[in-house]
N, CA, C, O and CB atoms as a CASP TS submission, in Angstrom:
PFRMAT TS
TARGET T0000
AUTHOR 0000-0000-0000
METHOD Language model
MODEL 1
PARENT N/A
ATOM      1  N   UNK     1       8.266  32.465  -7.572  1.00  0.00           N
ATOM      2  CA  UNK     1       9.654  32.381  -7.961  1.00  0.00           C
ATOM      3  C   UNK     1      10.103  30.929  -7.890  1.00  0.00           C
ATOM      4  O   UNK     1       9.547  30.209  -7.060  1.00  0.00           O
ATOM      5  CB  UNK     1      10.532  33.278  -7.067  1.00  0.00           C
ATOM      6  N   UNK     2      10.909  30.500  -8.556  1.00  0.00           N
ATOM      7  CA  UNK     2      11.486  29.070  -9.113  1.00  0.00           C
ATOM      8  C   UNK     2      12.967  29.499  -8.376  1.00  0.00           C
ATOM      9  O   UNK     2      13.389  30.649  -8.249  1.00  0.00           O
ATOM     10  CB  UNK     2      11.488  28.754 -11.207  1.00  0.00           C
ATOM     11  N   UNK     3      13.428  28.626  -8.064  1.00  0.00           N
ATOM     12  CA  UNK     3      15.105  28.390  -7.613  1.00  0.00           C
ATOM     13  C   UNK     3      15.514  26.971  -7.501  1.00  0.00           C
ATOM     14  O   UNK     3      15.021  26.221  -6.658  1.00  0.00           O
ATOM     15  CB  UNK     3      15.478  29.025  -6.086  1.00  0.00           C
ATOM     16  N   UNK     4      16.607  26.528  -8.532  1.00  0.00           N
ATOM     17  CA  UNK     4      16.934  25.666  -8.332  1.00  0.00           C
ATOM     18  C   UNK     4      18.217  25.645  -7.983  1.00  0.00           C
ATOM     19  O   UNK     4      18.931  26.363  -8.683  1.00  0.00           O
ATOM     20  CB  UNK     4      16.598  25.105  -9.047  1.00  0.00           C
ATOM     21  N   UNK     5      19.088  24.668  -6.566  1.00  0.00           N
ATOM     22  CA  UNK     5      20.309  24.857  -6.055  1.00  0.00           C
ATOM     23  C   UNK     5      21.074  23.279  -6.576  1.00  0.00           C
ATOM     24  O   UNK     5      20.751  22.189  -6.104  1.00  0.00           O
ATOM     25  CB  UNK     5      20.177  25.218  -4.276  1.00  0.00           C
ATOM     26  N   UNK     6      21.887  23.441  -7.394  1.00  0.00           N
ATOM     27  CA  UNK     6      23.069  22.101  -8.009  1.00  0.00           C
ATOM     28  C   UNK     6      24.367  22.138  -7.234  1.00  0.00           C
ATOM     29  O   UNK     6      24.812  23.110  -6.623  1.00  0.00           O
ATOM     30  CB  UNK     6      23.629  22.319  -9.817  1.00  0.00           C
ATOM     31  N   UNK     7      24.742  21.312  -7.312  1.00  0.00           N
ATOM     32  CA  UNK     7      26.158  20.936  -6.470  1.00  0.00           C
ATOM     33  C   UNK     7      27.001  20.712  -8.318  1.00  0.00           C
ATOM     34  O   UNK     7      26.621  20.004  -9.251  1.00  0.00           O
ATOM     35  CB  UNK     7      25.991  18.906  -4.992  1.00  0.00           C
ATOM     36  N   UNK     8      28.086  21.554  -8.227  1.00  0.00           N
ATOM     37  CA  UNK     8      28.613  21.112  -9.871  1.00  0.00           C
ATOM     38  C   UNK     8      30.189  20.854  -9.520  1.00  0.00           C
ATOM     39  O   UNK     8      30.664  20.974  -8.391  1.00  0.00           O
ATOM     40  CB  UNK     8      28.397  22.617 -11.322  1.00  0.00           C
ATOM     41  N   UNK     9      30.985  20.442 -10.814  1.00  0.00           N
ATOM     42  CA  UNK     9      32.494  20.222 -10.621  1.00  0.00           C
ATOM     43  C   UNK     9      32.840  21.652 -11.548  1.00  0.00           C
ATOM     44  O   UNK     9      33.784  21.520 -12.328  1.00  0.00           O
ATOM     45  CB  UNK     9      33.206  18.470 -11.312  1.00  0.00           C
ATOM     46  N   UNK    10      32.305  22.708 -11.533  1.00  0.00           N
ATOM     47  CA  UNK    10      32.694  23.758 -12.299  1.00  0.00           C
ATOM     48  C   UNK    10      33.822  24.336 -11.034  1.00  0.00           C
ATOM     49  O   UNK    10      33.387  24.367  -9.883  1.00  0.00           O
ATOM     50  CB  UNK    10      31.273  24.833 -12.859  1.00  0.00           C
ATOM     51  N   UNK    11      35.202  24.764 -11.290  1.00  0.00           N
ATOM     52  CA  UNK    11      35.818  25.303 -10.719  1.00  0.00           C
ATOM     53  C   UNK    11      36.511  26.473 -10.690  1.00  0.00           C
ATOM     54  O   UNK    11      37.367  26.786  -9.862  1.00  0.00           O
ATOM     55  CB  UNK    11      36.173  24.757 -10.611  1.00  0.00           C
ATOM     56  N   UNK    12      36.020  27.276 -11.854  1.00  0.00           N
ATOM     57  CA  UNK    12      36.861  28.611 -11.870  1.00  0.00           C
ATOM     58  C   UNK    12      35.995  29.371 -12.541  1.00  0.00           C
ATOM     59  O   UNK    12      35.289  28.594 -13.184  1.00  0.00           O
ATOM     60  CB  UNK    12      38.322  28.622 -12.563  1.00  0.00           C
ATOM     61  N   UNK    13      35.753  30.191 -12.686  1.00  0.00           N
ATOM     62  CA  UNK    13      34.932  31.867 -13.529  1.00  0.00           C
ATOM     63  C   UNK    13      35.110  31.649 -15.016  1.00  0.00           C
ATOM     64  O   UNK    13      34.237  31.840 -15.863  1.00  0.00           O
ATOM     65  CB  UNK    13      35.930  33.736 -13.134  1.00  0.00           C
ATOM     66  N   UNK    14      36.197  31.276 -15.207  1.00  0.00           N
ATOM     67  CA  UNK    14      36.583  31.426 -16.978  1.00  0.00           C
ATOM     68  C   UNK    14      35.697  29.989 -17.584  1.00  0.00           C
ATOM     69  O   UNK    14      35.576  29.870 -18.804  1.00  0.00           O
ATOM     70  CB  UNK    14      38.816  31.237 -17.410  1.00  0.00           C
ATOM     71  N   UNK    15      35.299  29.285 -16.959  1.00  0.00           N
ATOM     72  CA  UNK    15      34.467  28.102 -17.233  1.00  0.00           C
ATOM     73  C   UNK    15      32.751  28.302 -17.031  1.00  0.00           C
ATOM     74  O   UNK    15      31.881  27.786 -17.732  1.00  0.00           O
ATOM     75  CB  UNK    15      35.029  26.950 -16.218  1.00  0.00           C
ATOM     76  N   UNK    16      32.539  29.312 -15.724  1.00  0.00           N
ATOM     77  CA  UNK    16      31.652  29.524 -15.501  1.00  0.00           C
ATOM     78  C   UNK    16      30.570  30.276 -16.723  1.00  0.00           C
ATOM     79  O   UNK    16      29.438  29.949 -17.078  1.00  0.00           O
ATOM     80  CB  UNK    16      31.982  30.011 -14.460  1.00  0.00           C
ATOM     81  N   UNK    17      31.387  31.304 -17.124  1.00  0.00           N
ATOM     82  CA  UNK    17      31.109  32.310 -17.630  1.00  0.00           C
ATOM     83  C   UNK    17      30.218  31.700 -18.891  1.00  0.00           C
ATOM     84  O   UNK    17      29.179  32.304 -19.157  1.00  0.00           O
ATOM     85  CB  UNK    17      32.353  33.153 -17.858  1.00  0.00           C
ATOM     86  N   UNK    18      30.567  30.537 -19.680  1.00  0.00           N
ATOM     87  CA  UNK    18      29.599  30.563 -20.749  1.00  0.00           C
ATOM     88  C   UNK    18      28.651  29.466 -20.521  1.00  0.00           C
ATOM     89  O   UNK    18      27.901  28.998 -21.378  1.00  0.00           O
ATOM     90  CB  UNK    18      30.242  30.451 -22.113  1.00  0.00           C
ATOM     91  N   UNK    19      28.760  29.034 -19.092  1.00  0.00           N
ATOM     92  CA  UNK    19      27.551  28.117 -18.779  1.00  0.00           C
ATOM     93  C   UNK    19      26.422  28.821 -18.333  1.00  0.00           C
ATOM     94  O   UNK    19      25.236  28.599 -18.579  1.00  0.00           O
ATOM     95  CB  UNK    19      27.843  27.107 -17.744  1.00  0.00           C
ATOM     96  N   UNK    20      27.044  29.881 -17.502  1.00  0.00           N
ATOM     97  CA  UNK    20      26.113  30.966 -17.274  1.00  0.00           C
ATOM     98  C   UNK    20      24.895  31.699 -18.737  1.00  0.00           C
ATOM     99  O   UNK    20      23.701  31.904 -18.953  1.00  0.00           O
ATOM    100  CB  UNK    20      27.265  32.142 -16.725  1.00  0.00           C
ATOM    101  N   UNK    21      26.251  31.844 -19.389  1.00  0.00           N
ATOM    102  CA  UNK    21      25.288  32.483 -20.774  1.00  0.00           C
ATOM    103  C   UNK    21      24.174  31.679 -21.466  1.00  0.00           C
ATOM    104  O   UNK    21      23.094  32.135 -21.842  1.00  0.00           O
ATOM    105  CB  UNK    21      26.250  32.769 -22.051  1.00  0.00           C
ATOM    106  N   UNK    22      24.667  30.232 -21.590  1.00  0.00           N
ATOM    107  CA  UNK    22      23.724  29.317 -21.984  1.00  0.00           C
ATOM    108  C   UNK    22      22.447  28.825 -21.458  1.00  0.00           C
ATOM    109  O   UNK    22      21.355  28.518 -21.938  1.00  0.00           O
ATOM    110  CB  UNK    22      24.272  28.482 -22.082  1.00  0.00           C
ATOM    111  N   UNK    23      23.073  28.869 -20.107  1.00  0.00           N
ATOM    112  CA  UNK    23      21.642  28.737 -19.251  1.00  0.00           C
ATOM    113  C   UNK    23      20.650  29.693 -19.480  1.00  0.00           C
ATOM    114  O   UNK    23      19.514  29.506 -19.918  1.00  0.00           O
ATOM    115  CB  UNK    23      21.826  28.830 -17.768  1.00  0.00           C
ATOM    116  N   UNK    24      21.306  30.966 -19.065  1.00  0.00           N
ATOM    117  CA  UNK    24      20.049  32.590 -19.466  1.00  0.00           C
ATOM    118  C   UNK    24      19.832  32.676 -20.559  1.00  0.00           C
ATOM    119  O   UNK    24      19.094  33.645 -20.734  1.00  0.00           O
ATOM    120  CB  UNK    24      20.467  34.216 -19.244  1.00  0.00           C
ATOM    121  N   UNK    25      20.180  31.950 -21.892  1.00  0.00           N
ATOM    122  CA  UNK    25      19.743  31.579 -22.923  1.00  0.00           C
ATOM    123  C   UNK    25      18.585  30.657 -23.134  1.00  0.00           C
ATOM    124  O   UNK    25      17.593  30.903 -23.819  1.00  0.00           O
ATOM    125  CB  UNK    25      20.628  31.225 -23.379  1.00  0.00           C
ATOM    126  N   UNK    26      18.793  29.737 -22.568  1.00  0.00           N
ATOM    127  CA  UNK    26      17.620  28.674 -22.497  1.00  0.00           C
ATOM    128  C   UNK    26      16.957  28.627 -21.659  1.00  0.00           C
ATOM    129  O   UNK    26      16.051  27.801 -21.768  1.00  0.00           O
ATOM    130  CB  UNK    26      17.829  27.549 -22.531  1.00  0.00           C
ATOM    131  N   UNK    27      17.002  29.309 -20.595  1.00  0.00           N
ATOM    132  CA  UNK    27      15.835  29.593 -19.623  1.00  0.00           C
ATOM    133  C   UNK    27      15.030  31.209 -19.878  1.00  0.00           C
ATOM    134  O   UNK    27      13.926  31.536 -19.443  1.00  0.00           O
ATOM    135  CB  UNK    27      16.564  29.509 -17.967  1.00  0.00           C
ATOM    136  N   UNK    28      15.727  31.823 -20.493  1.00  0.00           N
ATOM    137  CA  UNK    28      15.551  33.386 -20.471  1.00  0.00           C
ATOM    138  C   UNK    28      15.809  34.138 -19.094  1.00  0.00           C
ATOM    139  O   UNK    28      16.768  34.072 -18.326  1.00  0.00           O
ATOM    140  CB  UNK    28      14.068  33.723 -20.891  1.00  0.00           C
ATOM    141  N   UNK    29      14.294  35.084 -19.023  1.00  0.00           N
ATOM    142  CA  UNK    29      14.817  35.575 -18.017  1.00  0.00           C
ATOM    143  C   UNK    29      15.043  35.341 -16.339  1.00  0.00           C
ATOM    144  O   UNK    29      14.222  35.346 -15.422  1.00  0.00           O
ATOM    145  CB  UNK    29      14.374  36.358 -18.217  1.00  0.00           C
ATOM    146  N   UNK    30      16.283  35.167 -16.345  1.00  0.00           N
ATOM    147  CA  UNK    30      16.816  34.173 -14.794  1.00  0.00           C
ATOM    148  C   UNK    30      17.987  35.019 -14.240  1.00  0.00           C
ATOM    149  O   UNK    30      18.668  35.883 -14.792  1.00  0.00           O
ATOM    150  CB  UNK    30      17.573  32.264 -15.154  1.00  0.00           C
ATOM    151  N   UNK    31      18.020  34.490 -12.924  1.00  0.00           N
ATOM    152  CA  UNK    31      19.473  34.925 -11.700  1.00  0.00           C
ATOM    153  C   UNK    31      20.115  33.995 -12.269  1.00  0.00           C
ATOM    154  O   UNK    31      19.390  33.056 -12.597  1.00  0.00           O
ATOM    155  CB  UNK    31      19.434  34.734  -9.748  1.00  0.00           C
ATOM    156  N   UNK    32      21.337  33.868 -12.550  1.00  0.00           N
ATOM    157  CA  UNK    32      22.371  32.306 -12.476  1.00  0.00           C
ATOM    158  C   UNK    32      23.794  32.978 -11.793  1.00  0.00           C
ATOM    159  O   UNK    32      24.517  33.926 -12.100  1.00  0.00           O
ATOM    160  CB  UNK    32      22.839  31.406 -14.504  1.00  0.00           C
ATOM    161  N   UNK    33      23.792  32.017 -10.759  1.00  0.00           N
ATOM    162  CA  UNK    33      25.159  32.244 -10.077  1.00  0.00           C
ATOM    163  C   UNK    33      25.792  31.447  -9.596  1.00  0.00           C
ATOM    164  O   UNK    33      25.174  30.473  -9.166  1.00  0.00           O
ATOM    165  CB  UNK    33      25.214  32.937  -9.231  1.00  0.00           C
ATOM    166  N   UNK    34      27.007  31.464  -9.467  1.00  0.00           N
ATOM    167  CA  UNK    34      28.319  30.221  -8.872  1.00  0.00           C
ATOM    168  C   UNK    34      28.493  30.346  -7.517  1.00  0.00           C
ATOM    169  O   UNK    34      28.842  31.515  -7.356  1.00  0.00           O
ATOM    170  CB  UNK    34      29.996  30.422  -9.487  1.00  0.00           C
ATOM    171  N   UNK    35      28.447  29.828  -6.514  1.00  0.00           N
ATOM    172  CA  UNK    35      29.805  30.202  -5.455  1.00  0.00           C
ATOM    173  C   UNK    35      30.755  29.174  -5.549  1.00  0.00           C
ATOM    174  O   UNK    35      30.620  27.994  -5.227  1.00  0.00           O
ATOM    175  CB  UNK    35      29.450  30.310  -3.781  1.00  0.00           C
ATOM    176  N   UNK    36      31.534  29.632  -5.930  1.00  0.00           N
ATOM    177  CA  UNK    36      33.090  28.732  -6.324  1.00  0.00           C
ATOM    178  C   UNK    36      33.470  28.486  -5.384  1.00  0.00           C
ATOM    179  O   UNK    36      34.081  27.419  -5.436  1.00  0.00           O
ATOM    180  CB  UNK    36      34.318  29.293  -7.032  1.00  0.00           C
ATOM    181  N   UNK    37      33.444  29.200  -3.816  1.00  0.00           N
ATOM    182  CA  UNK    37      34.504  29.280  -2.942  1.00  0.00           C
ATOM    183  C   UNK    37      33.706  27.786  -1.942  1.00  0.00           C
ATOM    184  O   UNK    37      34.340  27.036  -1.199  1.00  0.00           O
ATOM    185  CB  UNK    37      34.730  31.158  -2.101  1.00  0.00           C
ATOM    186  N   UNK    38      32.723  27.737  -2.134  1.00  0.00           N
ATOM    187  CA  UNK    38      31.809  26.427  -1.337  1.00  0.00           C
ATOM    188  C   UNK    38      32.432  25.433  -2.257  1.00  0.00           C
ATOM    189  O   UNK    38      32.693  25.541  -3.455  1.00  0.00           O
ATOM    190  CB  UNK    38      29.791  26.420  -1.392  1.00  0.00           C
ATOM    191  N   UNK    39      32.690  24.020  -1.082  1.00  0.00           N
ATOM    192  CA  UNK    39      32.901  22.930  -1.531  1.00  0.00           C
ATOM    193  C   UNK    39      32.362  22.491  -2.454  1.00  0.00           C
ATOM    194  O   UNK    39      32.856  21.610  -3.157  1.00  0.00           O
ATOM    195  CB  UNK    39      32.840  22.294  -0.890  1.00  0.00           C
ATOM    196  N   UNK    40      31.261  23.002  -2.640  1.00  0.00           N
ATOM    197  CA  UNK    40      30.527  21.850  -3.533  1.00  0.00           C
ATOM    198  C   UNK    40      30.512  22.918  -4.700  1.00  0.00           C
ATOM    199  O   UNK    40      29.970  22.346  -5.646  1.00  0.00           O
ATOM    200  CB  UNK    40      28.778  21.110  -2.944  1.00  0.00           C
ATOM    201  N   UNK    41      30.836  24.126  -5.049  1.00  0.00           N
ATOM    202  CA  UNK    41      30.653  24.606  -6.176  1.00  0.00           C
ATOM    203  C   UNK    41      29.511  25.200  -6.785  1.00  0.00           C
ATOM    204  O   UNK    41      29.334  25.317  -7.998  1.00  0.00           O
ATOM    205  CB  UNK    41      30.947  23.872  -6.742  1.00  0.00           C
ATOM    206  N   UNK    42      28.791  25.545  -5.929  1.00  0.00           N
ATOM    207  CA  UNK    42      27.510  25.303  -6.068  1.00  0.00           C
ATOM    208  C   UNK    42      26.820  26.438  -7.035  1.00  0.00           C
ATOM    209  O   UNK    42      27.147  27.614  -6.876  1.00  0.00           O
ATOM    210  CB  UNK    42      26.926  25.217  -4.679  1.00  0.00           C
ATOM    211  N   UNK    43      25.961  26.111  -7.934  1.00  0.00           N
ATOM    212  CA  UNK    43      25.505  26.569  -8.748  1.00  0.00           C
ATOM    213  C   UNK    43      23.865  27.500  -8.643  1.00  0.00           C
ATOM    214  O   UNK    43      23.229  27.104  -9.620  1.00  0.00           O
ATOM    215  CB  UNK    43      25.663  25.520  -9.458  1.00  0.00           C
ATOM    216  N   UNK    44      23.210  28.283  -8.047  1.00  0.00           N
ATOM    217  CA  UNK    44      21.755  28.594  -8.162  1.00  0.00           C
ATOM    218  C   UNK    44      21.472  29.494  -9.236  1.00  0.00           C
ATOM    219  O   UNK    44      22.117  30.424  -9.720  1.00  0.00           O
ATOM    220  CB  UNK    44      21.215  29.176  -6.934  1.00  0.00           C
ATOM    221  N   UNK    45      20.030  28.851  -9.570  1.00  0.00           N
ATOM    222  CA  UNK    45      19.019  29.177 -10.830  1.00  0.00           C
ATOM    223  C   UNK    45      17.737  30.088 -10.283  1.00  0.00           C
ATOM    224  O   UNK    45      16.905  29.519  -9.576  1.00  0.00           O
ATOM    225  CB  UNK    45      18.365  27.606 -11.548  1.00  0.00           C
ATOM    226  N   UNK    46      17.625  31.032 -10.497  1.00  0.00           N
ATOM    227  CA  UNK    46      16.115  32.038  -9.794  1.00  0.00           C
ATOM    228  C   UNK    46      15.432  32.396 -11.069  1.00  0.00           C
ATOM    229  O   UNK    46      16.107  33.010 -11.895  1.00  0.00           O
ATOM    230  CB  UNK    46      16.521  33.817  -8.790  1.00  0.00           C
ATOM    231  N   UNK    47      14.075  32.077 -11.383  1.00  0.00           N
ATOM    232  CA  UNK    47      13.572  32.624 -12.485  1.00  0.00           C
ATOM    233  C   UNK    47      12.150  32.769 -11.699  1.00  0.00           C
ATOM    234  O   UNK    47      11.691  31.998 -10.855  1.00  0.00           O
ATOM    235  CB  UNK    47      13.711  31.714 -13.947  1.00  0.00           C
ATOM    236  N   UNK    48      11.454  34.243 -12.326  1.00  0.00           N
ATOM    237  CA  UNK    48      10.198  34.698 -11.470  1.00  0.00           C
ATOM    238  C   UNK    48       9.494  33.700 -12.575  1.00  0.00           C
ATOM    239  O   UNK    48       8.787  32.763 -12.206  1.00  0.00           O
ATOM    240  CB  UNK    48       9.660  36.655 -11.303  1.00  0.00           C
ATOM    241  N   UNK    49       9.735  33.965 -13.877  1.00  0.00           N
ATOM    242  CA  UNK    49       8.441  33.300 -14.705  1.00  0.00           C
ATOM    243  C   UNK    49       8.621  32.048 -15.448  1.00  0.00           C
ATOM    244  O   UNK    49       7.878  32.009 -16.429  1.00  0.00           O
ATOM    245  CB  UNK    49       7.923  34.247 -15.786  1.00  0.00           C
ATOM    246  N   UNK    50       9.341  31.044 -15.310  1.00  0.00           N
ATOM    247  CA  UNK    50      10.021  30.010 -16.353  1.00  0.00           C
ATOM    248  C   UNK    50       9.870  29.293 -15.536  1.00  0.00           C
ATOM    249  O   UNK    50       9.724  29.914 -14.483  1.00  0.00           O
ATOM    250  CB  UNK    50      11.418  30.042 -17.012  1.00  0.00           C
ATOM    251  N   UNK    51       9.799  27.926 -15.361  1.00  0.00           N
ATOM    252  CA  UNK    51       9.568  26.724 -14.861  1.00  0.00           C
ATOM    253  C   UNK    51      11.463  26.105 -15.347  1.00  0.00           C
ATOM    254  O   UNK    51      11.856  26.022 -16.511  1.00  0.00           O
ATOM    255  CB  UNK    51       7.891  25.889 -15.723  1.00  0.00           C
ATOM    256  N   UNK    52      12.302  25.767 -14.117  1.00  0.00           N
ATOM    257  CA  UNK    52      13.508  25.696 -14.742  1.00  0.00           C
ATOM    258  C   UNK    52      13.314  24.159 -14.729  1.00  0.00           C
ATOM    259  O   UNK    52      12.787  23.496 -13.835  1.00  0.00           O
ATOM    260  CB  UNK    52      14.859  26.426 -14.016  1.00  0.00           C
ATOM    261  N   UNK    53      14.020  23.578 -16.287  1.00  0.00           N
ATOM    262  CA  UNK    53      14.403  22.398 -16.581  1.00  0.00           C
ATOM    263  C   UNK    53      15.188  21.495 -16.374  1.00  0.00           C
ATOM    264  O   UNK    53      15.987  21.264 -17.282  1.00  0.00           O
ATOM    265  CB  UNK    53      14.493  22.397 -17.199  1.00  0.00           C
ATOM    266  N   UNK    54      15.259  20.654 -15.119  1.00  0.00           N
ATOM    267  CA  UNK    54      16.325  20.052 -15.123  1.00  0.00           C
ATOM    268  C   UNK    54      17.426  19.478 -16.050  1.00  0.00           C
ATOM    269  O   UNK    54      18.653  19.434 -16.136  1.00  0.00           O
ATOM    270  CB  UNK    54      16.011  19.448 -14.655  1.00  0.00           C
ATOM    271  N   UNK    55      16.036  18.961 -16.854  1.00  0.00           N
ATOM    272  CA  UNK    55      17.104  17.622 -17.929  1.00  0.00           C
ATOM    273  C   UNK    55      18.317  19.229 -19.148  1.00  0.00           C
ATOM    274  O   UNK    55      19.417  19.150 -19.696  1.00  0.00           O
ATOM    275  CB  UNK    55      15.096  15.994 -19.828  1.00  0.00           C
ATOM    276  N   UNK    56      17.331  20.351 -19.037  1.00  0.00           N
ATOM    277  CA  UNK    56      17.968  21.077 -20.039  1.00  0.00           C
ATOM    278  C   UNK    56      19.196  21.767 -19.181  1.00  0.00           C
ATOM    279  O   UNK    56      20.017  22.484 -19.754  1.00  0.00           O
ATOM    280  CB  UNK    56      16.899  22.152 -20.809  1.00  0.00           C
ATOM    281  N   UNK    57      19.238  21.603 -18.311  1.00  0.00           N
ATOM    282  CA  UNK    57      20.744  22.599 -17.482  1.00  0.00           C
ATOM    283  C   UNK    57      21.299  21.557 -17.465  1.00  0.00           C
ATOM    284  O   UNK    57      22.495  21.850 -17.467  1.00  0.00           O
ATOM    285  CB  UNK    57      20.786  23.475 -15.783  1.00  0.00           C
ATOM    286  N   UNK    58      21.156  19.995 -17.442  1.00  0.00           N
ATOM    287  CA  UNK    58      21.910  18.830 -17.441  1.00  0.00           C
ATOM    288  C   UNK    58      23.045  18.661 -18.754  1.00  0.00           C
ATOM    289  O   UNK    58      24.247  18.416 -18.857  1.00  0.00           O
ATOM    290  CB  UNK    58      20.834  17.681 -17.428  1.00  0.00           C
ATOM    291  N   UNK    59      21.842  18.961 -19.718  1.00  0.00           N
ATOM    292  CA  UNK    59      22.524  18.815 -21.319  1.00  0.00           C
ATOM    293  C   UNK    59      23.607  20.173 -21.265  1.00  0.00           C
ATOM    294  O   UNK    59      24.654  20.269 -21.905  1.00  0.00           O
ATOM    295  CB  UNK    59      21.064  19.029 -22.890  1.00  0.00           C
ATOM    296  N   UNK    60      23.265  20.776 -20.695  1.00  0.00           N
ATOM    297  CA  UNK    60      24.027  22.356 -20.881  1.00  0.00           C
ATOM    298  C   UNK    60      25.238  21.414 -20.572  1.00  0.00           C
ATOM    299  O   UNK    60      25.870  20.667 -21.319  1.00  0.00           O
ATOM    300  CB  UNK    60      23.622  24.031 -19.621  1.00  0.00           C
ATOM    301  N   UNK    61      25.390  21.736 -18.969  1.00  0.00           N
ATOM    302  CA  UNK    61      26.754  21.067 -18.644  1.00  0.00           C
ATOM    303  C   UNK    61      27.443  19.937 -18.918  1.00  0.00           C
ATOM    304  O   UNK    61      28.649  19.976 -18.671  1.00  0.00           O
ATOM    305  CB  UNK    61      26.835  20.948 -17.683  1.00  0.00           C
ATOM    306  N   UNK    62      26.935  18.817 -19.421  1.00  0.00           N
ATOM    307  CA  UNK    62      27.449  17.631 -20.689  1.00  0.00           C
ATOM    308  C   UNK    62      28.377  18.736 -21.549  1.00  0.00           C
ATOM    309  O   UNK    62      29.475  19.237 -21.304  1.00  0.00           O
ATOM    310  CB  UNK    62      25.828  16.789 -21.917  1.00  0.00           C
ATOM    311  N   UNK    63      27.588  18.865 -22.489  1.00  0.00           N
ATOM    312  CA  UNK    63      27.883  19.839 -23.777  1.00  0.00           C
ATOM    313  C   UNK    63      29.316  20.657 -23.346  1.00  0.00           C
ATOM    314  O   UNK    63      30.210  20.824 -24.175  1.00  0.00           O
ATOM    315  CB  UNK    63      26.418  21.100 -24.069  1.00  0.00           C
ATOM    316  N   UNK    64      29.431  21.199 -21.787  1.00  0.00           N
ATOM    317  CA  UNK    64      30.572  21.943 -21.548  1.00  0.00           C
ATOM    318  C   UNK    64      31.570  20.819 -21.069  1.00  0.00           C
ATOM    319  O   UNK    64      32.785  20.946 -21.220  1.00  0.00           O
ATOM    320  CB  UNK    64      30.315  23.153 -20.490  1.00  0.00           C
ATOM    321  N   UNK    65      30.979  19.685 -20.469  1.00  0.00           N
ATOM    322  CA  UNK    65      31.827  18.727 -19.919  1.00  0.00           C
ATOM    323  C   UNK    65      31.969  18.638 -18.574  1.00  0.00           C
ATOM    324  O   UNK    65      32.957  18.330 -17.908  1.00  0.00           O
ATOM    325  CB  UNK    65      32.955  18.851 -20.368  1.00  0.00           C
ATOM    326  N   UNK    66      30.750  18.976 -18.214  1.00  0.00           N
ATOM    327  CA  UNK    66      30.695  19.320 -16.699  1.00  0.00           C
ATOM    328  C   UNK    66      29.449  18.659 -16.315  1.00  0.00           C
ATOM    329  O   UNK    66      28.653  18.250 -17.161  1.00  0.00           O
ATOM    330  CB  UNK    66      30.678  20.960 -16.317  1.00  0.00           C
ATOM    331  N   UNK    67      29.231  18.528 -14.838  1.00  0.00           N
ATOM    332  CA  UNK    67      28.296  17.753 -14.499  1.00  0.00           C
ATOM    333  C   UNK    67      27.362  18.665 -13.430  1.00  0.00           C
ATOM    334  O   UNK    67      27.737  19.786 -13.086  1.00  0.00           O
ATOM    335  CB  UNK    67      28.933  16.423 -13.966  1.00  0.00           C
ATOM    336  N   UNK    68      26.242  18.132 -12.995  1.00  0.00           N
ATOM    337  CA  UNK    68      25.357  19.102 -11.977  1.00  0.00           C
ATOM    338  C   UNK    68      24.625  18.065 -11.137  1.00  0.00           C
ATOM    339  O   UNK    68      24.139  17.047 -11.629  1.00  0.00           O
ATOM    340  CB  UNK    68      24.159  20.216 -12.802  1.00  0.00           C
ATOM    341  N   UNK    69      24.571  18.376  -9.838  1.00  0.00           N
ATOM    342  CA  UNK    69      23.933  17.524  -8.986  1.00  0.00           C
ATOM    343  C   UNK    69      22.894  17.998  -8.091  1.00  0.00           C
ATOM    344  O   UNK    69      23.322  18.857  -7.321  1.00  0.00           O
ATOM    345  CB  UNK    69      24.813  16.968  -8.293  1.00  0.00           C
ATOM    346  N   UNK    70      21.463  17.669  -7.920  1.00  0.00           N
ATOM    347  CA  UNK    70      20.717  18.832  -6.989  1.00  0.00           C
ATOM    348  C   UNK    70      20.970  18.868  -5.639  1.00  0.00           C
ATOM    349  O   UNK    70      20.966  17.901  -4.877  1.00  0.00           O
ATOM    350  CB  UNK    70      19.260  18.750  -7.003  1.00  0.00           C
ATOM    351  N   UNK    71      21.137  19.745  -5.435  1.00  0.00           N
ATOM    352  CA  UNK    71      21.070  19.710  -3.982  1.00  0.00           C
ATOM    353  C   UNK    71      19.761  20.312  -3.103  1.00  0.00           C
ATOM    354  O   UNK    71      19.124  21.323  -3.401  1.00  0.00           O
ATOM    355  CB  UNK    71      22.266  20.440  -3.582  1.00  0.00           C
ATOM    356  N   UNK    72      19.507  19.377  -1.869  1.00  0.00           N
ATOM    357  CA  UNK    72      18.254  19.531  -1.234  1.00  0.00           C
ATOM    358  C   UNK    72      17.731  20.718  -0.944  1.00  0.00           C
ATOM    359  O   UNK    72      16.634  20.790  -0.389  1.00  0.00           O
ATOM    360  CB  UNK    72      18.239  18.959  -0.211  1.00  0.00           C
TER
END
């Protein structure tokens, strides 16, 4: 299993919602989830079979206007 954990400036669900879609779009089949209520916003990626792309969840959130940071 792959998991990747981002620190993002995404702040509400109604924003979330189609970064989410895009990602499970371009990664296929994956977990993607927010916790909004953590400072940092934090974003995790779980995929059993996909190797997740940094630079491509990067472009995602550009494209929305949002940014992603890894966290350790």
């Amino acid at each position: 299993m792959n998991i990747a954990v981002y620190k993002t400036n995404v702040g509400s669900k109604e924003v979330a919602k189609p970064i989410i879609s895009a990602i499970q779009h371009q990664i296929g089949e994956c977990e993607v989830s927010f916790d909004l209520e953590d400072r940092d916003n934090v974003l995790r990626v779980e995929s059993m079979n996909t190797t997740i792309d940094e630079s491509a969840l990067e472009d995602i959130f550009k494209k929305h206007g949002y940014r992603i940071e890894p966290l350790p």
